[in-house]
C-alpha positions in Angstrom: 60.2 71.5 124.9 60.9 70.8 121.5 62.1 73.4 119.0 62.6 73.4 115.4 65.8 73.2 114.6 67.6 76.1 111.7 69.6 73.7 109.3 70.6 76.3 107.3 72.3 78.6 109.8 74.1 75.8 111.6 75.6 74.6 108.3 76.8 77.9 108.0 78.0 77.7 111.2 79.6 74.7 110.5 81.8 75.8 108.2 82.7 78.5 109.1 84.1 77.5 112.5 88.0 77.8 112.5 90.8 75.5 113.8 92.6 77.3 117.0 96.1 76.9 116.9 96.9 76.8 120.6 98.3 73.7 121.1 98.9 72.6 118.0 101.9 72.0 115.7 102.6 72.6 111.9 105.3 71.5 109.8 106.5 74.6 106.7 109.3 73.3 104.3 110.9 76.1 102.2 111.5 78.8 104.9 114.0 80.6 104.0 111.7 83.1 102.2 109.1 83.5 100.3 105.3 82.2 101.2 107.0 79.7 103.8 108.6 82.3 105.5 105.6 84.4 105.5 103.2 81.2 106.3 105.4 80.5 109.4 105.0 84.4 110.9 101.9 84.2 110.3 100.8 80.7 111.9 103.1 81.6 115.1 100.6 85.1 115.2 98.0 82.8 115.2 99.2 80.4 118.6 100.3 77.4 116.4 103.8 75.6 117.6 105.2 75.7 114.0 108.6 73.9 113.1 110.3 75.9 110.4 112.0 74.1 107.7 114.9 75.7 106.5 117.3 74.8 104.1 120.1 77.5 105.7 119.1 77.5 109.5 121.8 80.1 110.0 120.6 82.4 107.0 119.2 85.4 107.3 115.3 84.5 106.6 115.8 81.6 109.3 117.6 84.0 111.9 114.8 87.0 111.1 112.0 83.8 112.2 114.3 83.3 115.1 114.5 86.9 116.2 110.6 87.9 115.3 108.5 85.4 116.6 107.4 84.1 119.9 109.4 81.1 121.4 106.6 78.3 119.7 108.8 79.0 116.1 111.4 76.4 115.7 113.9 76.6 113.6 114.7 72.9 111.9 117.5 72.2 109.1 115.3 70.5 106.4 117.1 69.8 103.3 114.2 67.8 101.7 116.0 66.1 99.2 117.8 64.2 101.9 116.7 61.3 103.9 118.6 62.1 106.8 117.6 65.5 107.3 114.1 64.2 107.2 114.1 62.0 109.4 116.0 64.0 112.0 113.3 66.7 111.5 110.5 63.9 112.2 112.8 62.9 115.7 112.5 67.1 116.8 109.1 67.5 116.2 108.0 64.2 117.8 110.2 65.0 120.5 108.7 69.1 121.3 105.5 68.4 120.1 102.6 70.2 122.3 99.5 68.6 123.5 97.4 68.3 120.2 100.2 67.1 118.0 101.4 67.7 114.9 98.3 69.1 113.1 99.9 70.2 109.3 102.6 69.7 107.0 103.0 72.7 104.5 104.8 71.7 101.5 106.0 74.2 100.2 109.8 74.4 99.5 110.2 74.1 95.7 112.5 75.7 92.9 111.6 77.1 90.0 113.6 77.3 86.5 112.5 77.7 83.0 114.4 76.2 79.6 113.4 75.2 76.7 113.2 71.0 76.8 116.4 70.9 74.9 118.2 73.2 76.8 118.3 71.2 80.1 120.4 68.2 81.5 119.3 65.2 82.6 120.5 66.2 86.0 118.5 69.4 85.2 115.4 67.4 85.2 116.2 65.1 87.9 117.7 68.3 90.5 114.0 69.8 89.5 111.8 66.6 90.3 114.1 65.7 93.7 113.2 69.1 94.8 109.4 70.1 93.7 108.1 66.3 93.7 110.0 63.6 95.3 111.0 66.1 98.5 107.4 66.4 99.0 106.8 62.5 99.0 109.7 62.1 101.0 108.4 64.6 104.0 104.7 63.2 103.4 105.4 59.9 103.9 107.8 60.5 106.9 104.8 62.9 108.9 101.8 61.1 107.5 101.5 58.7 111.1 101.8 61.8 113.1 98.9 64.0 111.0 97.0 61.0 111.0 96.6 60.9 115.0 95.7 64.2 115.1 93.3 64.0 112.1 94.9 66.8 110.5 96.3 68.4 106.8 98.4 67.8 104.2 99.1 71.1 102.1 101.2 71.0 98.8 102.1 74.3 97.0 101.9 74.0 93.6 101.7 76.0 90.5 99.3 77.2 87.4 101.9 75.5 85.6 100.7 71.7 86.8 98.1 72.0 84.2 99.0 75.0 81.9 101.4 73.5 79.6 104.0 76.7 78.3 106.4 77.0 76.6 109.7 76.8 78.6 108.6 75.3 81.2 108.5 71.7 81.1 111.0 70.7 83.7 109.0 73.0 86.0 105.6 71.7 84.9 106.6 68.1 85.4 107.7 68.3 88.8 104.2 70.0 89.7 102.0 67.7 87.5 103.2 64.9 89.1 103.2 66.6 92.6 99.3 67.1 91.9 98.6 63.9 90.9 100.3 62.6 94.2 98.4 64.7 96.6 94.9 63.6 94.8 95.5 60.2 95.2 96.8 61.2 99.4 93.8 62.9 99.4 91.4 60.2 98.4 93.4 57.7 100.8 93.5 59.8 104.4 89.6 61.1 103.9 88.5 57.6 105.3 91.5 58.9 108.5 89.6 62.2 108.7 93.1 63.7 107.1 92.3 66.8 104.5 94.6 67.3 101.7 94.5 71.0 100.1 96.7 72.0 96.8 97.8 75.9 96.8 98.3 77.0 92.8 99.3 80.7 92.9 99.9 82.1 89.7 102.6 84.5 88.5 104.0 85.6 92.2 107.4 85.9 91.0 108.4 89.5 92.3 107.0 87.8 96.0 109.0 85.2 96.3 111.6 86.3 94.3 111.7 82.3 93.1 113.1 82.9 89.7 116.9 81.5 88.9 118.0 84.9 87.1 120.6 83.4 84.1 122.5 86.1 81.6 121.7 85.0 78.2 125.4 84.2 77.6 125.5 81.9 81.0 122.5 80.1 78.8 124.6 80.0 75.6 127.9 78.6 77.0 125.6 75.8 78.4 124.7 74.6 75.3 126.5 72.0 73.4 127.6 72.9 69.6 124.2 71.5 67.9 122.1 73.1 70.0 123.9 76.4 69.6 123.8 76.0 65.4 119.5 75.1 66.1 119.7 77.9 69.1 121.1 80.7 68.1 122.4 83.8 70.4 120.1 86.0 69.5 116.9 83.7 70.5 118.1 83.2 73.3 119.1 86.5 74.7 114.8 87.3 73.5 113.6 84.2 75.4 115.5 85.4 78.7 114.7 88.7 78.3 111.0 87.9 78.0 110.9 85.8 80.7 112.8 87.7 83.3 110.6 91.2 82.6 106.9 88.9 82.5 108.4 86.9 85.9 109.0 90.8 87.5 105.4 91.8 86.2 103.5 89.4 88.7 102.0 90.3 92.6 104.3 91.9 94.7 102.5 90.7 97.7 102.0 87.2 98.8 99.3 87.7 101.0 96.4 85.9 98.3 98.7 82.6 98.9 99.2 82.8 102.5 95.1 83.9 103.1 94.6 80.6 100.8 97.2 78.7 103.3 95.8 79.5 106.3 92.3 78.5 105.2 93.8 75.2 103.9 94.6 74.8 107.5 92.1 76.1 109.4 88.8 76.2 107.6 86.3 73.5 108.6 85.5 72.6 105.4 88.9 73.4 103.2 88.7 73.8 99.8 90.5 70.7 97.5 92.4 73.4 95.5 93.2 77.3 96.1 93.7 78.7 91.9 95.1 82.1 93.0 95.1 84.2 90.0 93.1 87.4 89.2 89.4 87.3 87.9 90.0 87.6 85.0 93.2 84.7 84.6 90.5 82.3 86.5 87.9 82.8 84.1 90.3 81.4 81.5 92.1 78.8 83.6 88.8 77.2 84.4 87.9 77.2 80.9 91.5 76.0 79.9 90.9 72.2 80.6 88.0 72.3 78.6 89.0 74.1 75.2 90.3 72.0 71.9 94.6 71.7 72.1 94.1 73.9 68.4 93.3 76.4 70.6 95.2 76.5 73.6 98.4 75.5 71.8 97.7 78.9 69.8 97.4 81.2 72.9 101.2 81.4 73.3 101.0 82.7 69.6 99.8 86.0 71.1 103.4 86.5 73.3 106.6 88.0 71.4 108.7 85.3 72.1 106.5 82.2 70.7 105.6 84.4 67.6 108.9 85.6 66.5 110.2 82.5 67.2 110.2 80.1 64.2 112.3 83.4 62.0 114.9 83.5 64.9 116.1 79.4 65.6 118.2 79.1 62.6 121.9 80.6 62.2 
């Protein structure tokens, strides 16, 4: 007997179905704290094998993992900036890995500084990128085979600040950009492998994660070299830390938006290409952002006491 056949409500269907995570493995980098650590609780609630990548293994956010969760969390040393601890990560999780493989790798261990261009090092700029960018390429290319057998995810954690050019921020911003424009080209790459690639960009979740260096503004002065402190002076930049320490402390207190978004990214059906996670109102400008004259944008960090004051406080 032939019947006709809803096409609407099994699309829905479709994609709503979830991935179960009995059986299967995920990779987290950055697990010490923040949304790793909270990622890595949650997935292990949810039946997933994960293998937590921790910079300090014996620390205290590793240990809590340890203590907390069932016997499927792993604790691994991952210092991603490091080819060795890479690949002896890649030999434990090949090695323990349960019957459906390794499904996901989370990248999401990152640093996060601000400085005006000026103020940083060279090696400032390099420690930034081997972190946020090339330790992300490093663990992707090392995992890839084994996400690709199981026709699996890629997730990279990136920021607002990948396409929302601040002030102070540049370092920062560059390591994203470029970490963006990395997992787009991935993405384009594994879809003929049946391999979904997802990009996480939470906004202002400082007080969450608690990812913010905290300087002194005399720690920032001393840095400087003796032209920079006659175009710098004290004053500015005891107003540029100030500012953004107390608008860094005025963001969400609770991760939970990032880790929903994660868990989606690794479970929905149909994942979304990129998670913005910012509130209504911010996402009504940052989808506009991309599309507005520079005149404009550029003028938008008028509007903050810092940028405004700042051309009457530079010079001595």
């Amino acid at each position: 007997l032939w019947l006709p056949l809803d096409v609407s409500s099994l699309y829905t269907k479709t994609r709503n179905q979830e991935v179960i995570g009995a059986g299967r493995a995920v990779l987290i980098t950055g697990c010490d704290s923040g949304f790793g650590h909270h990622l890595a609780r949650r997935l292990d609630a949810q039946g997933f094998v994960v293998f937590a990548g921790c910079l300090f293994p014996n620390g205290d956010g590793a240990q809590t993992l340890h203590r907390e969760s069932s016997s499927n969390m792993n604790i691994l040393k991952l210092d991603i900036t490091k080819d060795e601890d890479v690949t002896q990560a890649r030999t434990v999780v090949q090695s323990n890995l349960p019957e459906k493989g390794l499904w996901a790798v989370v990248n999401n261990a990152g640093i996060l500084d601000w400085s005006e261009t000026e103020w940083n090092t060279i090696d400032d700029y390099r420690n930034m990128a081997d972190v946020n960018l090339f330790g992300s390429i490093r663990t992707s290319i090392a995992f890839l085979p084994l996400v690709r057998a199981s026709k699996g995810r890629v997730v990279y954690v990136s920021s607002i600040f990948a396409f929302f050019n601040c002030l102070t921020m540049g370092a920062y911003s560059m390591s994203k950009r470029g970490l963006e424009a990395f997992a787009d080209c991935l993405r384009v790459e594994m879809a003929g492998f049946g391999v979904k690639v997802s990009i996480i960009q939470p906004g202002n979740f400082g007080p969450a994660t608690k990812i913010l260096r905290r300087r002194t503004g005399a720690e920032i002065w001393e840095k400087l070299d003796k032209e920079r402190q006659q175009m710098f002076n004290r004053q500015y930049v005891d107003l540029a830390n100030n500012y953004h320490i107390s608008t860094c402390m005025t963001g969400n207190q609770d991760s939970s938006l990032v880790i929903d978004a994660m868990v989606d990214a690794l479970t929905a059906d149909r994942p979304k290409h990129r998670y913005l996670l910012v509130s209504k109102l911010d996402m009504l400008f940052f989808y506009a952002f991309p599309y507005l004259p520079t005149c404009v944008t550029d003028a938008v960090f008028y509007l903050s006491p810092m940028v405004g004051g700042r051309p009457a406080s530079l010079l001595q």
